[in-house]
FILOTOR-903183 format. One line per 4 residues: their letters; for each residue x, z, y of C-alpha. Coordinates in Angstrom, 2 decimals. Example, Ala and Ser with C-alpha at 12.3 -4.5 7.8 and 13.67 -1.06 7.14 Angstrom:
BEGIN
as> 12.30:7.80:-4.50  13.67:7.14:-1.06;
END
This chain:
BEGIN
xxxx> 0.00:0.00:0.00  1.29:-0.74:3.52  1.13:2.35:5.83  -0.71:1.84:9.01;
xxxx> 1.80:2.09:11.56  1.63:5.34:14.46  0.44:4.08:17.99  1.78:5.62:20.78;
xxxx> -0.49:9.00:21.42  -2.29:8.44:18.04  -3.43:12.09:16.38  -3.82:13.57:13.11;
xxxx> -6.87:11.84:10.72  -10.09:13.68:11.53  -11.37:13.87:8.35  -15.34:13.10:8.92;
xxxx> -16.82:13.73:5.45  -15.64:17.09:5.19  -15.81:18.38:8.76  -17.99:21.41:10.32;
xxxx> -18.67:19.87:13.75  -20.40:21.16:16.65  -22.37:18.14:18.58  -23.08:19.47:22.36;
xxxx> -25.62:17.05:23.55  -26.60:16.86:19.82  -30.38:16.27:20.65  -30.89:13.06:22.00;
xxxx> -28.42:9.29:22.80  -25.25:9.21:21.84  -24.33:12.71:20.71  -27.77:12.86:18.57;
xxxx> -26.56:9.42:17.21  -22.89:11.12:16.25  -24.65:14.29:14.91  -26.39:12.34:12.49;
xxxx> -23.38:10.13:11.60  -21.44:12.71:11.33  -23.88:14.21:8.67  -24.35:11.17:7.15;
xxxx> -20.67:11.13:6.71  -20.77:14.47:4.42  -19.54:17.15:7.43  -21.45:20.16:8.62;
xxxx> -23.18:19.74:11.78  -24.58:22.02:14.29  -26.21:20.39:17.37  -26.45:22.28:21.16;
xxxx> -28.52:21.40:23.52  -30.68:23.23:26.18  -34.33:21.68:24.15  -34.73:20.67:20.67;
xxxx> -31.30:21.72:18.71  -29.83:24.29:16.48  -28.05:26.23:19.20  -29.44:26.49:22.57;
xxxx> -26.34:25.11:25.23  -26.69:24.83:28.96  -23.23:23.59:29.86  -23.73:24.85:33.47;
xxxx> -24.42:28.15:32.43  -20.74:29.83:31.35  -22.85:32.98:29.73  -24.99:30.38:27.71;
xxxx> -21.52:28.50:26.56  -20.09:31.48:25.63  -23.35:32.65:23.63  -23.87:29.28:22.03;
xxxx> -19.98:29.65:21.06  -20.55:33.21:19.67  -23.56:31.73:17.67  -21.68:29.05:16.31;
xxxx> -18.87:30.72:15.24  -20.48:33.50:13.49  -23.01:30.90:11.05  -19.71:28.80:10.54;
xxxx> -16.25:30.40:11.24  -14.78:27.20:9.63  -15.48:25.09:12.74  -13.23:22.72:12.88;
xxxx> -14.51:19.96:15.40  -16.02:19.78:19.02  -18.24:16.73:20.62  -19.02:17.22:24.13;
xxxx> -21.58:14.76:24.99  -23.91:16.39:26.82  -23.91:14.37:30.52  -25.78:13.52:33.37;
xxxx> -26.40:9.98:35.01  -28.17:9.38:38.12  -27.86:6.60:41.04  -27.09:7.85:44.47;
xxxx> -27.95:6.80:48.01  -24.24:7.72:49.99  -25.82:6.83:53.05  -28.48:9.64:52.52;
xxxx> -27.23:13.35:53.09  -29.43:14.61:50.33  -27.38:12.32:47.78  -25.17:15.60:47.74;
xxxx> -26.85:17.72:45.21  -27.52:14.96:42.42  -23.61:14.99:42.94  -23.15:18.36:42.97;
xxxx> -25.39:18.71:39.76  -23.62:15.77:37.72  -20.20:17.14:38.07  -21.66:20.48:37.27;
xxxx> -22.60:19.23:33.87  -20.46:16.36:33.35  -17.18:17.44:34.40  -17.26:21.24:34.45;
xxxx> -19.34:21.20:31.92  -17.19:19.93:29.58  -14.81:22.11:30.62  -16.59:25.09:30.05;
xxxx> -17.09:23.96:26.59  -13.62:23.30:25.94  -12.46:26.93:27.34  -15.08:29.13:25.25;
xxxx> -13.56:26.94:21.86  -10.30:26.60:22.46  -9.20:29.84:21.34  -10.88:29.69:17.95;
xxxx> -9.40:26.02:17.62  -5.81:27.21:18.60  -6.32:30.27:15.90  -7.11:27.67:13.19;
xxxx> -4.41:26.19:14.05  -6.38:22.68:13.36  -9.30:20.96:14.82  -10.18:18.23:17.14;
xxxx> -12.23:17.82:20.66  -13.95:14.91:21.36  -14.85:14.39:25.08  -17.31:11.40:26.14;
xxxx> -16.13:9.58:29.22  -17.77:6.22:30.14  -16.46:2.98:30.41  -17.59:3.57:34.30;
xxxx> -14.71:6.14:34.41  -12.76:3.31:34.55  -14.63:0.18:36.37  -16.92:2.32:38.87;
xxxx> -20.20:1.37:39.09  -21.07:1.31:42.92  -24.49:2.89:42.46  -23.45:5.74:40.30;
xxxx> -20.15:7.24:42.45  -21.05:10.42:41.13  -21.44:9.85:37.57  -18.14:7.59:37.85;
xxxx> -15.62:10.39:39.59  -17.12:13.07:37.33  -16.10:11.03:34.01  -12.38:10.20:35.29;
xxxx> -12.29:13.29:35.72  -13.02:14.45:32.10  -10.82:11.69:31.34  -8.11:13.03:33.26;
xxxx> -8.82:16.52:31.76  -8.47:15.03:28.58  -5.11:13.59:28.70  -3.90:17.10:30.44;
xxxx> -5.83:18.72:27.69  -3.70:16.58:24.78  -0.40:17.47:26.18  -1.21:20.87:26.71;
xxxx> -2.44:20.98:22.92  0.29:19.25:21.64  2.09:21.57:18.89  -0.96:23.27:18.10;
xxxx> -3.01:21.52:15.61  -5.05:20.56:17.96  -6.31:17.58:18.90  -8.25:15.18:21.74;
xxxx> -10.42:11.98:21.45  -11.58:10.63:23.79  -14.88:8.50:23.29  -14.93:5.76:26.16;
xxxx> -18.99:4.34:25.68  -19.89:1.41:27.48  -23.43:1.06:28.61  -25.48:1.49:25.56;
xxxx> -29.45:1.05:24.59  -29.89:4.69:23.30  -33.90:4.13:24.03  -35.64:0.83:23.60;
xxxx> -36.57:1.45:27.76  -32.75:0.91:27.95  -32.64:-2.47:26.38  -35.03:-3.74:28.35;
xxxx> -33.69:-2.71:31.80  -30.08:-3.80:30.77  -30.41:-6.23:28.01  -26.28:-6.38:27.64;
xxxx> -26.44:-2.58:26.25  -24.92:-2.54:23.14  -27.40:-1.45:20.52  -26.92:2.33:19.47;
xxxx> -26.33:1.99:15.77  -23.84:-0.84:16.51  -21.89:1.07:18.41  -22.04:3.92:16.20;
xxxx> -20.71:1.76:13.66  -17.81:1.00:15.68  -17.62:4.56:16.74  -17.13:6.09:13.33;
xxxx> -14.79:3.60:11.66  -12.32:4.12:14.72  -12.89:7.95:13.86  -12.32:7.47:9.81;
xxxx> -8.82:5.68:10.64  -5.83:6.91:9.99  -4.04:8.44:12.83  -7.27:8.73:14.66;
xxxx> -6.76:6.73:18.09  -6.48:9.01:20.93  -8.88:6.99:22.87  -12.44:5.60:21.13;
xxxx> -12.69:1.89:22.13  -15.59:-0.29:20.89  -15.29:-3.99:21.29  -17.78:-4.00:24.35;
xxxx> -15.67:-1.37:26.71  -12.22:-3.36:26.63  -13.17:-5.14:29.50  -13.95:-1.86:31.57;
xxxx> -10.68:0.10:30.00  -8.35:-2.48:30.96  -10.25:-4.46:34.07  -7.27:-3.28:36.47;
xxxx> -4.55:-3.92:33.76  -5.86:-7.31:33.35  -6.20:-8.41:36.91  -10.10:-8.38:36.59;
xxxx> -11.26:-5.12:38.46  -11.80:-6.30:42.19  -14.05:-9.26:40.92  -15.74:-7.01:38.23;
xxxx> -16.68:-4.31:41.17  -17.94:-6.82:43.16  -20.21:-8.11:40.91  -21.38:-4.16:39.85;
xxxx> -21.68:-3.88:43.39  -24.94:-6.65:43.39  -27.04:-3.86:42.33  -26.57:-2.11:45.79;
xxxx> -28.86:-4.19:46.94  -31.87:-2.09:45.40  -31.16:0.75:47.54  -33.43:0.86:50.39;
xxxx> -32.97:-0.58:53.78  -29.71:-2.30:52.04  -28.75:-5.54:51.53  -24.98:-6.95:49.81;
x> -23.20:-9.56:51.44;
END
């Protein structure tokens, strides 16, 4: 057998038939999607959520992170994986003052949020001395689009976090993926207002065979993101943002020249 060469940053296998992972977001799009993959897949799974999971979550609330932690950890002290998927997206009006607290509230949850999560589990991961987070960015974290600025600066941010995260973790055990979505039909509503959303289960499908390789990659990259990971790398972001930009038009009293 040929070994599968070691990219640069790769990490250890996560092994996803044997797992106990903890899905936050774990009720609905994406991270309900992964939490039944997951299962599928033969781990242990545990969703959070604030509605409608195992383990109630509010990832603005520290005292319900640490609870939900506390919760988790006493059903299944073998924990050995974290998905952080819970988010918020909204569009924003930057030329209305009250834009600020949809801001305010998506880096709350999106940013801090995940932070939170990754403090209260951290030590129990570190402990183990084994064990894998898995933050959700967007493929907006890294070609912005113009009607979401919130939703955009709060996931470079968690991307950010996450590569600070990986170094800090290095020699641990511990390890960071880093799932990079791009805009995806997790409701049949979606499909219809963006028909170019990649279907959930195909991107799940995607998802978890970059998840069963071996190193995992440090970054999850399905087919339809490439062109918003490396727009600036490939000389395409200023045209790309322009075009993203058309849908500025919607906002009232505006118009894009």
């Amino acid at each position: 057998m040929i070994p599968v060469p070691v990219r640069p940053g790769d990490i250890e296998r996560m092994d996803i038939t044997k797992s106990t992972v903890f899905v936050v977001g774990g009720s609905t799009g994406i991270g309900a999607g992964l939490a039944r993959r997951f299962a599928a897949a033969g781990s242990t799974v545990v969703t959070g959520a604030r509605r409608n999971a195992d383990v109630v979550i509010d990832v603005t609330d520290s005292a319900s992170v640490l609870r939900a932690r506390d919760r988790v950890l006493a059903s299944h002290p073998e924990l050995s994986a974290v998905v952080i998927s819970a988010g918020l997206m909204a569009t924003e009006d930057l030329w209305d003052p009250a834009h600020f607290d949809t801001a305010r509230t998506t880096v709350e949850t999106n940013l801090l949020g995940t932070i939170r999560v990754v403090d209260a589990f951290t030590p129990h991961l570190r402990e183990r001395g084994a064990g894998t987070f898995v933050t959700v960015t967007s493929g907006i974290a890294f070609l912005p689009f113009p009607l979401m600025p919130s939703y955009a600066a709060s996931k470079a941010g968690v991307h950010a976090y996450s590569e600070a995260l990986r170094a800090q973790l290095a020699g641990t055990g511990v390890e960071v993926a880093e799932l990079v979505p791009p805009a995806v039909a997790t409701v049949a509503e979606a499909k219809a207002m963006n028909p170019s959303a990649l279907d959930l289960g195909d991107f799940l499908d995607e998802v978890m065979a970059q998840l069963a390789e071996n190193p995992t990659p440090r970054e999850i990259l399905v087919e339809g993101v490439l062109m918003h990971r490396w727009a600036e790398r490939d000389g395409t972001y200023d045209a790309l943002v322009r075009r993203r930009s058309a849908a500025l038009a919607n906002l009232p009293g505006r118009s894009v020249r």
